[in-house]
N, C-alpha and C positions, 0 to 999 in steps of 0.2 A: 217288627214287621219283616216279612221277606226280603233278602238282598234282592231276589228274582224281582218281585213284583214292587221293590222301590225302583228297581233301573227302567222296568216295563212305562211306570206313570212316567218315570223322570223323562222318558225317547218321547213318550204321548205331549207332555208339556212342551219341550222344546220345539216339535215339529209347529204344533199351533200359535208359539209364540212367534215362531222366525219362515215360516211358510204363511206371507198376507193373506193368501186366495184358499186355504183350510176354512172351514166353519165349523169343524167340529172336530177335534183329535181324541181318541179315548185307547183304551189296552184292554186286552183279553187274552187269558192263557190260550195258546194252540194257534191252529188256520185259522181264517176266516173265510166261510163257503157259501154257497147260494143262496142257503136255510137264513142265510145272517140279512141280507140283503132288505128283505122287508124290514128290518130295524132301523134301517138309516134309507132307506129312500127319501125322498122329497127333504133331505137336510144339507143340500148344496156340496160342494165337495167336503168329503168325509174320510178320516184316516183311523184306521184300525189299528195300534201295535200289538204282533202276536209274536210272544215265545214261544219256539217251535221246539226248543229243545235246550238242555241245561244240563254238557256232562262233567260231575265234579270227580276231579281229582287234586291231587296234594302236590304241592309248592314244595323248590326245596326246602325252604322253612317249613315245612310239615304243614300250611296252614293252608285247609281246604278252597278251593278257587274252582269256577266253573264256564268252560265254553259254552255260551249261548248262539245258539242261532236265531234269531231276530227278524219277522219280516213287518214293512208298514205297509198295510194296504191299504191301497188308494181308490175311494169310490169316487164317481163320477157321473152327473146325468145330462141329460137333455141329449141334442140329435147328435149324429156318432160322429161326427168328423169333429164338433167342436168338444164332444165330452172324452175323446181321444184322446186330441190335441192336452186339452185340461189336465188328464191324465197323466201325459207323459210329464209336460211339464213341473207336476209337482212332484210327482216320480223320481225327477232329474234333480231338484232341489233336493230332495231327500237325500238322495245318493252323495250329494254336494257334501250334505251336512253331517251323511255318517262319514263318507270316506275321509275329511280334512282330518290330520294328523294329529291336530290336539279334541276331536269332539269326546268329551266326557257326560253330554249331558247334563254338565250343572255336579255332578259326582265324583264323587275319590274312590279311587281303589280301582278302577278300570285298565284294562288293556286296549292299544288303536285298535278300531275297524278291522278288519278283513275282509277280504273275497266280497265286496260291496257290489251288487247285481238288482237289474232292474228285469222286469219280467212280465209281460202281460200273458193277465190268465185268462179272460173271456172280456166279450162286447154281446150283453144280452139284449132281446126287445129288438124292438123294427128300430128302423134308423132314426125316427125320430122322436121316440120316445123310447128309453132306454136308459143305463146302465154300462159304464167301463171299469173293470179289475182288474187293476197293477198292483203288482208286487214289488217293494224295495225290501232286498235281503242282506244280510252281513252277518259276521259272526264276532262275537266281542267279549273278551276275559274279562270275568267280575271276579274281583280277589275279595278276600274278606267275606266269601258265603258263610250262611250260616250265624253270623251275627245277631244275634236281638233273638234268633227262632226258639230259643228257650230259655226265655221271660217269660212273665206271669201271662197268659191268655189276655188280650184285653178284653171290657165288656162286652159284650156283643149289641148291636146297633139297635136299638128301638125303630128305627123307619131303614125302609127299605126304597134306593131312589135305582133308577135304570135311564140313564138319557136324561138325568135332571127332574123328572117324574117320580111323583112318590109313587109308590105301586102298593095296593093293597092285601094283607097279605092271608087275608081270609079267617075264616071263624077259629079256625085252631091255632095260628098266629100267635106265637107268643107276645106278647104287648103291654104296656103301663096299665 
């Protein structure tokens, strides 16, 4: 599997395990933007981790390693002052969690945090029925890229789930 996308789940797991007031933590390559938004509405506070960027270059031991830039966004509902507040606050845990000087995420082969910034990016909807999006960003050395990407393919998945939901994958759908 991906070094990228094992450190992506491994940020998603930790924030859900050690952030009480998350209900749902998952990962996704890139931003997360408006269009995303109807996915996770009505799921309580909600945290996206996205790789925003992954630039590899070579160690002096010659062994490829990659700057990530990392952001978790943080959704948030009901009326604005209290899904703000909510906001910020898991916001700040986050930052907590990436910035401490040992956070590996449960993982070897990483570099500390950097440049750990919090951000809010919009407050949609009227005030009392709405939507808050913060950003927690950092940027963090994963050494050891490249590992495992060229092994055999694994199988590819008979069901397809999105949020826990199987999703149907249509008449042309490859399937048992």
């Amino acid at each position: 599997m991906s070094r990228v996308v094992t450190f992506a789940m491994a940020v998603a797991a930790s924030i859900k395990a050690d952030v009480p007031s998350v209900t749902e933590a998952t990962w996704q390559l890139g931003r997360f933007n408006l269009d995303d938004l109807a996915r996770v509405t009505g799921r309580g506070a909600f945290v996206v981790v996205g790789i925003l960027s992954a630039h590899i270059d070579r160690g002096a031991d010659s062994s490829p390693s990659a700057l990530t830039r990392v952001a978790a966004f943080v959704v948030t509902k009901g009326k604005k002052a209290e899904r703000e507040h909510q906001a910020w606050s898991i916001g700040e845990a986050i930052a907590v969690l990436a910035d401490s000087k040992a956070q590996f995420w449960g993982l070897q082969g990483l570099g500390v945090p950097m440049k750990v910034r919090l951000e809010p990016l919009t407050s949609v909807l009227s005030d009392d029925k709405g939507v808050s999006l913060l950003a927690v960003q950092w940027e963090q050395k994963l050494h050891r890229i490249g590992e495992g990407v060229f092994d055999a393919d694994p199988e590819a998945p008979a069901q397809l789930f999105i949020f826990d939901e199987e999703q149907d994958g249509g008449d042309d759908a490859p399937g048992p």
